[in-house]
C-alpha positions in Angstrom: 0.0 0.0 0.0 2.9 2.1 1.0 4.8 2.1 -2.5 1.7 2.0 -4.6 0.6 5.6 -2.7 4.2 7.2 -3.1 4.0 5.7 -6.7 1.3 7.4 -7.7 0.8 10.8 -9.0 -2.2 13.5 -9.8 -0.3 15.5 -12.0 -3.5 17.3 -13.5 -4.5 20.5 -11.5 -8.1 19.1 -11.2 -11.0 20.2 -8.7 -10.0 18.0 -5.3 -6.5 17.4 -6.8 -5.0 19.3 -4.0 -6.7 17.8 -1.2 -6.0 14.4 -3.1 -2.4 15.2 -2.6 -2.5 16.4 1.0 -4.8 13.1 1.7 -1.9 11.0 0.3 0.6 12.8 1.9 -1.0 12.2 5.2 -1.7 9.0 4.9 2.4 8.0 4.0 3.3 10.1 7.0 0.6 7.7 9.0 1.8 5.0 7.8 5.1 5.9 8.5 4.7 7.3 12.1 2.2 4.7 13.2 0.8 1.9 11.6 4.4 0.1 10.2 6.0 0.8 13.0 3.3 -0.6 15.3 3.2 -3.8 13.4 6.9 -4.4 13.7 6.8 -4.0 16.7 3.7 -4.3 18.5 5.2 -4.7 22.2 6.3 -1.6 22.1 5.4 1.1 24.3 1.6 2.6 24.3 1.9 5.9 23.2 -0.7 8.4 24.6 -0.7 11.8 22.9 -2.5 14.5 24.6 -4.0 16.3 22.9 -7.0 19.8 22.7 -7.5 23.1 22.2 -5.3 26.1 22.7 -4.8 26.9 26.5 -6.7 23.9 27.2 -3.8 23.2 30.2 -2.1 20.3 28.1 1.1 20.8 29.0 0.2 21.3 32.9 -1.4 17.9 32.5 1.6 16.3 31.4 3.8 17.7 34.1 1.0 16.6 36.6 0.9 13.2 35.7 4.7 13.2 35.4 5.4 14.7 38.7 7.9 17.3 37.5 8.0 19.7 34.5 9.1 18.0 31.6 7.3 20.6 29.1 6.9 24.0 29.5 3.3 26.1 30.2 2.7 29.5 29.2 0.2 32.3 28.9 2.0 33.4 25.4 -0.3 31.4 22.6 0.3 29.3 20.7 2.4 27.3 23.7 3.5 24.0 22.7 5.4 25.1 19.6 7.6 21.5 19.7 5.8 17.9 20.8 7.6 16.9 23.9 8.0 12.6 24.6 8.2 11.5 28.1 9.0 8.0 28.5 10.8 5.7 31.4 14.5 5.5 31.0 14.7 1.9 30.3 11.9 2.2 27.2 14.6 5.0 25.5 15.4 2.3 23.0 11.7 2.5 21.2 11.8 6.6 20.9 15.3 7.2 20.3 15.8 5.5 16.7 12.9 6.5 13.8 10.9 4.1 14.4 7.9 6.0 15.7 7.1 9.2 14.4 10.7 9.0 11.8 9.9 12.1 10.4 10.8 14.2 13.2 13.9 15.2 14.1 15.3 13.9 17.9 16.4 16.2 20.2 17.2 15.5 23.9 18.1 18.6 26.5 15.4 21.0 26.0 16.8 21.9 22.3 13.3 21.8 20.4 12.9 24.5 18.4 9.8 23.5 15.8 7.3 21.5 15.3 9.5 19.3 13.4 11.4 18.6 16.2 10.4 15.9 18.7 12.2 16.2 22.6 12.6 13.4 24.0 12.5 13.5 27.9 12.4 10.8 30.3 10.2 10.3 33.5 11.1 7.1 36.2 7.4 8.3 37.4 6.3 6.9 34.1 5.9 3.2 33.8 8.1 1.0 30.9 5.1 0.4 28.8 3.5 3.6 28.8 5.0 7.0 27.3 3.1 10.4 27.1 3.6 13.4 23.8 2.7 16.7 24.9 1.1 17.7 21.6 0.6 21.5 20.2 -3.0 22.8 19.7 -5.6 21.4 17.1 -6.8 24.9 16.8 -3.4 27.0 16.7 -3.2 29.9 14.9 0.2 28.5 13.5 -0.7 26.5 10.5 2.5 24.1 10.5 1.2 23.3 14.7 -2.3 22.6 13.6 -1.0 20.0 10.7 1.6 18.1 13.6 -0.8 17.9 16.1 -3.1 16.1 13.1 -0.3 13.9 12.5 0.9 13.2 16.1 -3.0 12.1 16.8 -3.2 9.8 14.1 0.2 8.0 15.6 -1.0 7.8 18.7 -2.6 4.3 20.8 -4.2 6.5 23.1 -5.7 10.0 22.7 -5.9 12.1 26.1 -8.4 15.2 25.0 -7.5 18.3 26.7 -11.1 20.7 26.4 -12.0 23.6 29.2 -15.2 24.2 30.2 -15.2 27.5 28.3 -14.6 26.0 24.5 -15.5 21.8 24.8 -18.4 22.8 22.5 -15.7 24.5 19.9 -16.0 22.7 16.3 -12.4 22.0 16.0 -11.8 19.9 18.6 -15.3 18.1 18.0 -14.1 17.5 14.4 -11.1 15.5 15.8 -13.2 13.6 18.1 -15.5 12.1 15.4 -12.5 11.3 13.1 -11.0 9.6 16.2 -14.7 7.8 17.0 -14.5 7.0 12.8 -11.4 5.4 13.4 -11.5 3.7 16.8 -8.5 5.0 18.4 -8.8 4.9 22.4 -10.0 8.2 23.8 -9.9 9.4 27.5 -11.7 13.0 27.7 -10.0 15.6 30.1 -12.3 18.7 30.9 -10.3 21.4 32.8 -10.6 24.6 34.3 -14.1 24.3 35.0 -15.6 26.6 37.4 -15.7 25.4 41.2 -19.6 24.4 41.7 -20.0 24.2 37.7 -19.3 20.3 37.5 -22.3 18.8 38.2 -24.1 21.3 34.7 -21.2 21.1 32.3 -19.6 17.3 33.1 -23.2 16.0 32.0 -23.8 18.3 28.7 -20.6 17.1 27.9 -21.1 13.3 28.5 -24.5 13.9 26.3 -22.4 15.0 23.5 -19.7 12.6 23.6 -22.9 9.9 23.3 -24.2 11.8 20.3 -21.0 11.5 19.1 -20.6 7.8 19.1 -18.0 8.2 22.1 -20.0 6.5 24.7 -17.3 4.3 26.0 -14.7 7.3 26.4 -14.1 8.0 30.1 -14.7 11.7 31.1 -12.2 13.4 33.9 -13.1 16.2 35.4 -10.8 19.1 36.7 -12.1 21.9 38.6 -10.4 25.0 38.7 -8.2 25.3 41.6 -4.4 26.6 42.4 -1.2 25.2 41.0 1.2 23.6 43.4 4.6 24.1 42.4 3.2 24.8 38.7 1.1 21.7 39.0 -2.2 20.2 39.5 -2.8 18.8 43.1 -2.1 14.7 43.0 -6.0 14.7 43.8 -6.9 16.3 40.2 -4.7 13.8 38.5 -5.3 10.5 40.3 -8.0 9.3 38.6 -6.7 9.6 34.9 -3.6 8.4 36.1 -5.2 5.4 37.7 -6.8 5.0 33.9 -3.5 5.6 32.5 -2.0 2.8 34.6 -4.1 -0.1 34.4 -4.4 0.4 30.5 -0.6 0.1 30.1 -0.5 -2.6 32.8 -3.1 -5.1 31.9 -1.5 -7.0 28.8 -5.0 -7.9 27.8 -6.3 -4.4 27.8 -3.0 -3.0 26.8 -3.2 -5.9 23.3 -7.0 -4.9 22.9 -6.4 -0.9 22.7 -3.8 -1.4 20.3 -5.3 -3.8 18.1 -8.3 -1.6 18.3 -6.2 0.9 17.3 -4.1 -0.4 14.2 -7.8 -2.1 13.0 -9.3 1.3 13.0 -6.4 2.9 11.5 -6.0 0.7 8.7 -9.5 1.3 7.8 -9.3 4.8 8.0 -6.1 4.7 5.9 -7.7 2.5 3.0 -11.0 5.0 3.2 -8.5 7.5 2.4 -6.7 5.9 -0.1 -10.1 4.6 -1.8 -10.7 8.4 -2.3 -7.4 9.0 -3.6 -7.4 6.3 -6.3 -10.8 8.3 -7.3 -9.7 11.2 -7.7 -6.7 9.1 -9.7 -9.6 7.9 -11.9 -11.1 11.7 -12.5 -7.8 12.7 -13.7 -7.6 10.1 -16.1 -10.8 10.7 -17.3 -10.5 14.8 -17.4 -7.1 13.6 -19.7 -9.2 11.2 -21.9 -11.7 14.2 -22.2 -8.9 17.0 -23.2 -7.4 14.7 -25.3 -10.5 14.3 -27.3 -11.8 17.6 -27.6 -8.0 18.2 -28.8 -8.1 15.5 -31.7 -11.5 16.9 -32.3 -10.7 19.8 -33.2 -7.6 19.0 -35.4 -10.0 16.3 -36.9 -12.6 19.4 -38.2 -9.2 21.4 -39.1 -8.3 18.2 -41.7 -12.2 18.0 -42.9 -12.8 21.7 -43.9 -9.3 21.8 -45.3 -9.8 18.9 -47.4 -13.2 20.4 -48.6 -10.8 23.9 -49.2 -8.9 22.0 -51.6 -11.8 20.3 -53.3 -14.1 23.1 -53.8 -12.3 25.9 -55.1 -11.8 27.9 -52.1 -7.7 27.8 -53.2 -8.4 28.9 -56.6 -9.4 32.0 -55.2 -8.2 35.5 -55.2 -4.4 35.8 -56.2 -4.2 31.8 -57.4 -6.9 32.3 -60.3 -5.3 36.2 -60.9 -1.8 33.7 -61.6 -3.8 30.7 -63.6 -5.2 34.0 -65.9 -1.9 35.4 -66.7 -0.6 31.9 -66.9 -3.2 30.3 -69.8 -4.5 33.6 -71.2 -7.5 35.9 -72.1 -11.4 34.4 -72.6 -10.9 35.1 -76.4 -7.9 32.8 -76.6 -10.3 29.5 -74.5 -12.5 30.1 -77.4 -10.0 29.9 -79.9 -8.7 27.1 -78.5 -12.4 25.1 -78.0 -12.4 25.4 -82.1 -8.7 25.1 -83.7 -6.8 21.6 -81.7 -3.8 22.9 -83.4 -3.4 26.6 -82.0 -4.5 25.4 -78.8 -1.5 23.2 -78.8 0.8 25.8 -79.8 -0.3 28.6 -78.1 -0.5 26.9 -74.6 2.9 25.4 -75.3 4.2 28.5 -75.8 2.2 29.8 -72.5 3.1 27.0 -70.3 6.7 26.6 -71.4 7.8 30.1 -72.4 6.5 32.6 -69.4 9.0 30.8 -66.8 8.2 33.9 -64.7 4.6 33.6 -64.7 5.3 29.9 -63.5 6.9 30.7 -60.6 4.5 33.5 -60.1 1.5 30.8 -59.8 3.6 28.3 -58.2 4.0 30.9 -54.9 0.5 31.9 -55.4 -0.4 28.0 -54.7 1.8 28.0 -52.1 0.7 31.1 -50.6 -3.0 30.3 -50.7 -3.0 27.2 -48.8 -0.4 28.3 -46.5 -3.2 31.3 -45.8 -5.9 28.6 -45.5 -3.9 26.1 -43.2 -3.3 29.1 -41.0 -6.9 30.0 -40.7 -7.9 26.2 -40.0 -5.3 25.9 -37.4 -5.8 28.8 -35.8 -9.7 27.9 -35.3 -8.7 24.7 -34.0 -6.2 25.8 -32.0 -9.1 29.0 -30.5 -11.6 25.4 -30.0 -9.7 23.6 -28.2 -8.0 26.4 -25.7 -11.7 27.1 -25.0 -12.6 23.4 -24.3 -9.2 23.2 -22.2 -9.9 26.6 -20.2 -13.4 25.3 -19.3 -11.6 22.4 -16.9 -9.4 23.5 -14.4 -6.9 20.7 -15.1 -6.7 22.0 -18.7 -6.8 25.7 -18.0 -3.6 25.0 -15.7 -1.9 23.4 -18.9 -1.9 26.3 -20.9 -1.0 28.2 -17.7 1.7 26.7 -17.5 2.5 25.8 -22.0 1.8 29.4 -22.9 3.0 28.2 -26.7 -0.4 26.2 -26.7 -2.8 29.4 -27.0 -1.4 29.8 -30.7 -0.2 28.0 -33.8 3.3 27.4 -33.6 6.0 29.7 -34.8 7.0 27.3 -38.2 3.7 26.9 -39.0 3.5 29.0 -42.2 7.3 27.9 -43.1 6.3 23.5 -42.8 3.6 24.4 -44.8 5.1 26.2 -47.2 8.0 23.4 -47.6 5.2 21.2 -47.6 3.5 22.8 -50.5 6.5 22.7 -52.7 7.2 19.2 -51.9 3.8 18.2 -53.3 4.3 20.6 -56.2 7.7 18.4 -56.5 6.1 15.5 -56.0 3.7 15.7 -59.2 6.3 15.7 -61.7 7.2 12.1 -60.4 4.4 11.3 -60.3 3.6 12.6 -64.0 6.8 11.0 -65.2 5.1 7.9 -63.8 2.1 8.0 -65.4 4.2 8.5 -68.9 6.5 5.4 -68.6 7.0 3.6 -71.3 4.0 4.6 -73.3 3.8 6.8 -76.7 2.5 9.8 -74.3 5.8 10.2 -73.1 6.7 11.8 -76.0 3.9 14.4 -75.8 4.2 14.9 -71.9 7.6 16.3 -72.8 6.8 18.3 -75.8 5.2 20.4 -73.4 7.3 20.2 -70.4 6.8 18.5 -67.3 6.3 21.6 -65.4 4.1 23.0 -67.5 1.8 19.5 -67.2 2.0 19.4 -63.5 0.7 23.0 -63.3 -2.1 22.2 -65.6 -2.7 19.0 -63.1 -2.3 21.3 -60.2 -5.6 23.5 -61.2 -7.6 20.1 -62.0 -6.8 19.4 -58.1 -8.1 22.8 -57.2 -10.8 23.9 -59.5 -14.1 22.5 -58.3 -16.6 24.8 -58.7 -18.3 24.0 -55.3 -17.0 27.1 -53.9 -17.2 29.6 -56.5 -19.8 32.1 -57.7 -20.6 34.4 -60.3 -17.2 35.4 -62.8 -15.4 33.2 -61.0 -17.5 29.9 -62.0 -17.1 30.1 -65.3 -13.5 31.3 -64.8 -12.8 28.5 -63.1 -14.7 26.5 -65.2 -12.7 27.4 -68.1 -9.7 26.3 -66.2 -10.8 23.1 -65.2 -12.1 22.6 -69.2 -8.4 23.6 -70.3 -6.8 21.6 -67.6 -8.8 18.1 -68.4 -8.9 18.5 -72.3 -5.0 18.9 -72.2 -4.7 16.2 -70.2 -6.8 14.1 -71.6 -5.3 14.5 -74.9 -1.8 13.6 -73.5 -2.7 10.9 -71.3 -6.6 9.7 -71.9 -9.4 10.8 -69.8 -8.6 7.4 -67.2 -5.4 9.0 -66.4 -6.4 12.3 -65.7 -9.0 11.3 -63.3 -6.5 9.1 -61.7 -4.1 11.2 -61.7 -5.9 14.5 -60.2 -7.7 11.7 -57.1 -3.8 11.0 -56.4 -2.3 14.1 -56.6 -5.7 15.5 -54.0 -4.8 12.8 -52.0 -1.3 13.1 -51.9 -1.9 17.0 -50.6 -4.4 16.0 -48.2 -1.8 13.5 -46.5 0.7 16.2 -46.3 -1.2 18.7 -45.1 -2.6 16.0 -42.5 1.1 16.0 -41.1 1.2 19.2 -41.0 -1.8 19.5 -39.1 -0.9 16.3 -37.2 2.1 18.3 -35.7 0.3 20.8 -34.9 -2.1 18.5 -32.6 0.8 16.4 -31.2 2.0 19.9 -28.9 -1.4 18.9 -27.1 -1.2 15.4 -27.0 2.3 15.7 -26.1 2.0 18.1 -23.2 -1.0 15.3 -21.9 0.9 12.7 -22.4 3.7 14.2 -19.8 0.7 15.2 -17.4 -1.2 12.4 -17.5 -2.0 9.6 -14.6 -1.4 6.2 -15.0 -4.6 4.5 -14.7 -2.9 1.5 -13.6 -2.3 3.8 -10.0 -6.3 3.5 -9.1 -6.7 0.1 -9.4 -3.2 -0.7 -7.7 -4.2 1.1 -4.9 -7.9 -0.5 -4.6 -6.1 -3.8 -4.7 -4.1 -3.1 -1.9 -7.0 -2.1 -0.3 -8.7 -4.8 -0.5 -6.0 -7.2 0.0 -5.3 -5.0 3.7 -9.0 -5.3 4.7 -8.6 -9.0 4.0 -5.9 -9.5 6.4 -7.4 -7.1 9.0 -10.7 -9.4 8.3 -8.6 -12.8 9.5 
C-alpha cells in the first residue's frame, strides 16, 4: 500500500487534486509514524498523545501526571510550539531511533525549536510500557502546529483530549473527536478549568455530547479549577486519569485490545482515504481522456474543412486564379482554342513553357493560398480547443503553464510552405510515372513536365463547389483547359486518376502538418497524465489489507 501511494501521482491541476495530494501525503506520513511501526513492533510502548484546544492546560497535564516539569506552560499562545515525549529511562530504545514518528527530528536537553522537532524526555514516574507526547494545539493559529498535532494524533494508541469548560463545545476539537470515534483510536476526555460548583451542569452536557458522538465508551475526567502547586495540578486532580492511564498500560490484555483496536481502525481509515485517492486518480484520467478528445477533435474538423478547401475551389481564389489568368491567357484565346486543336496546342505550349516567370508567379501563389488557409484552420482549431481546455481546471492550468499552446506554432506558415513545394515536387514524379514507357511520353515532354503538373495542379483545385458568379465560369474554363490537355496527352482514365492522387497526396501532407500541430497537445497530456494502472493498484491493496485485517 505504501509504495503503490508514493508511486502514484495526480499530475492534473483538477477540482479535489490538491486535497487528493495532501490526503496522500498524510496517509504516508501515517503509515510511516504509526501503523508500520506498530506492526513491527507491537510490544512496544503505548503511546498516549495529549491532545486539545489552545490553553486547554495540556502541558500542565503532562507535568502533573509526570510529577515534574518535563514541558513547558505559558500564557503566550500558541504554547506548545515542539511535541515533547516523556518516557521511562529503560523504554529510550523504542523513541530514540525512527521508528515512531521517523519524520521528526530527535532532540534530547530541552533543544526543540519547531514542530519538526520531537524532545525526548524521560520520567522514572512513568511506567516502561506507557510513554506520554505533549502535543501542540488542534486549533493553533500557527498552521504548520495545527497540521503536527493532526499527525501526532493519528500515531497515537491513546488519545488524552484536553477541552476547558469554556470552548469543549468549539468545532475544532469536536471534528477531531469524530475522526477519532470514525477510526476507533482509544480516547480518555480531560475537561479542565471548570468553574468550582460548575461540575455537576457542564460534566453532563458534555457526556451527552460525547454519546451523540458515538463516544460512549470514552471515560470523562473532570478538573475543577483550583491553584497550581509548584506549577502543577494537586495529586488529587490527576489521580484518577492516572489510575486510567495505569491499568491500560498494565493489563497485557487491555493494553493488546487498545492497540489492536487501534491499528484495526487505523488501517480502515487509511484504506478510506486511499479509496478516495485512487478516485480522484480515476477523474484525472478521465478529465485527460476528455482533453485529449476535444484536442483531436478539433484537429480532426481542421483536416475536414481543409480537405473540402482544396476540393471546392476555395484555393483557386483570389491571387491563385489572378496567376492561372496570366498563366493560360485571355477568354478570347479559350474560345480559340475550343475550335482550332492545333493553335491550342501551340499557343498553350508557348504559354506553359515560355512565361517561366509567370510559372513561378503561380507556383507561390499556390503555395501562398494554402499556406493562408492552413493558417486560418489551425488557428480555429487551435481558439476550440483552448476554450474546451480553459473550461476544466486541469486544462486551463496546462496552458498556464504551456503558454505556446494558445497559438499555432512559430513554423507553421514555413512547414507548410515546404510542404507545399514538396507536393508541387512531387507531381512531376508522379507525372513521369504516369508516362513510362508509353507513346504519351513523348507528348508529356513536348510540353514540359512543369508546364503538365501546373495544368494537373488547377484540375486538383478547380471544383466549382465554392465559386460564384465570374469566378465559376473562370474556373470552369480552367478546369475545361486543364482536363482537355490532359486528356489529350494521357486519356481521360489517367487524368482522373491522376488529379484523385495528386488531391490525396496533398491531403496526407497537409494532415502532417496538421498532425504536428495537434501532437503539442497530446504531447503536453501525455507528460501530465495519470497512469490509470495507480487507481486500481491502490484499490487492490485495499482490498487485500482489509482481507488481512478481516482474519
Amino acid at each position: 500500500m505504501r509504495s503503490r501511494l508514493d508511486g502514484a501521482s495526480l499530475p492534473l491541476a483538477t477540482d479535489g487534486a490538491d486535497d487528493a495530494r495532501r490526503l496522500a501525503g498524510d496517509v504516508l506520513r501515517q503509515l510511516d509514524d504509526y501503523v508500520v511501526p506498530r506492526l513491527r513492533d507491537i510490544d512496544a510502548p503505548v503511546l498516549a498523545v495529549v491532545g486539545g484546544s489552545t490553553g486547554s492546560g495540556k502541558s500542565t497535564l503532562v507535568n502533573s501526571l509526570v510529577g515534574r516539569q518535563v514541558t513547558t506552560p505559558g500564557v503566550l499562545r500558541p504554547t506548545t510550539r515542539s511535541p515533547v515525549l516523556v518516557h521511562h529511562p529503560d523504554a529510550a530504545r523504542w523513541f530514540d531511533d525512527d521508528r515512531v514518528l521517523g519524520s521528526f527530528a530527535r532532540v534530547r536537553g530541552g533543544q526543540a525549536a519547531g514542530p519538526q522537532q520531537l524532545e525526548l524526555v524521560d520520567a522514572e514516574a512513568l511506567p516502561p510500557d506507557l510513554a506520554l507526547l505533549d502535543a501542540p494545539d488542534v486549533d493553533s493559529v500557527v498552521d504548520l502546529n495545527r497540521e503536527t498535532a493532526v499527525h501526532l494524533l493519528d500515531a497515537a494508541d491513546l488519545w488524552i483530549f484536553v477541552t476547558t469548560a469554556a470552548r469543549y463545545a468549539d468545532a475544532v476539537p469536536w471534528e477531531h473527536l469524530r475522526g477519532a470515534a470514525t477510526r476507533g483510536v482509544g480516547i480518555g476526555l480531560v475537561l479542565n478549568r471548570v468553574p468550582s460548583g460548575s461540575s455537576d451542569e457542564v460534566g453532563p452536557h458534555l457526556r451527552t455530547m460525547l454519546d451523540d458522538a458515538g463516544l460512549d465508551g470514552a471515560p470523562l475526567f473532570v478538573v475543577e479549577e483550583q491553584p497550581l502547586v509548584a506549577g502543577r495540578l494537586p495529586e488529587e486532580a490527576v489521580a484518577p486519569l492516572r489510575t486510567w492511564i495505569g491499568s491500560l498500560a498494565g493489563d497485557h490484555a487491555a493494553r493488546d485490545e487498545l492497540v489492536r483496536r487501534s491499528l484495526v481502525g487505523a488501517i480502515d481509515d487509511l484504506v478510506r482515504r486511499t479509496d478516495h485517492v485512487a478516485a480522484v486518480v480515476d477523474h484525472q484520467v478521465a478529465v485527460a481522456a476528455w482533453l485529449e478528445q476535444g484536442a483531436v477533435e478539433s484537429f480532426v474538423d481542421c483536416r475536414r474543412r481543409l480537405s473540402e478547401d482544396v476540393r471546392d475551389g476555395t484555393v483557386m481564389r483570389g491571387e491563385v486564379l489572378a496567376r492561372w489568368q496570366d498563366l493560360v491567357g485571355t477568354g478570347e484565346l479559350l474560345r480559340q482554342l475550343q475550335s482550332r486543336i492545333g493553335q491550342w496546342r501551340d499557343a498553350v505550349a508557348a504559354r506553359l513553357t515560355g512565361r517561366a516567370r509567370s510559372v513561378e508567379r503561380f507556383q507561390g501563389a499556390v503555395e501562398s493560398g494554402i499556406e493562408v488557409l492552413v493558417a486560418e484552420r489551425v488557428a480555429a482549431a487551435v481558439e476550440r480547443t483552448c476554450l474546451l481546455w480553459r473550461s476544466e481546471s486541469g486544462g486551463a492550468a496546462l496552458l498556464d503553464a504551456h503558454d505556446d499552446l494558445r497559438r499555432p506554432s512559430e513554423d507553421l506558415g514555413s512547414r507548410t510552405a515546404r510542404t507545399v513545394r514538396e507536393w508541387q515536387g512531387a507531381l512531376l514524379d508522379m507525372l513521369r510515372e504516369e508516362g513510362s514507357g508509353k507513346r504519351t511520353t513523348a507528348k508529356v515532354l513536348s510540353y514540359g513536365l512543369n508546364g503538365v503538373a501546373l495544368v494537373l495542379m488547377v484540375g486538383v483545385f478547380a471544383q466549382t463547389g465554392g465559386l460564384t458568379g465570374a469566378e465559376v465560369a473562370i474556373a470552369g474554363g480552367s478546369t475545361a483547359v486543364g482536363s482537355t490537355l490532359l486528356e489529350a496527352l494521357l486519356g481521360d482514365q489517367a487524368v482522373r486518376r491522376l488529379t484523385l492522387r495528386a488531391r490525396a497526396d496533398l491531403d496526407r501532407r497537409l494532415d502532417e502538418v496538421i498532425g504536428a500541430e495537434q501532437e503539442r497537445y497530446t504531447r503536453t497530456l501525455d507528460a501530465s497524465r495519470p497512469d490509470p494502472g495507480d487507481a486500481d493498484g491502490l484499490r487492490a491493496a485495499g482490498a487485500e489489507l482489509r482481507a488481512q485485517v478481516a482474519t
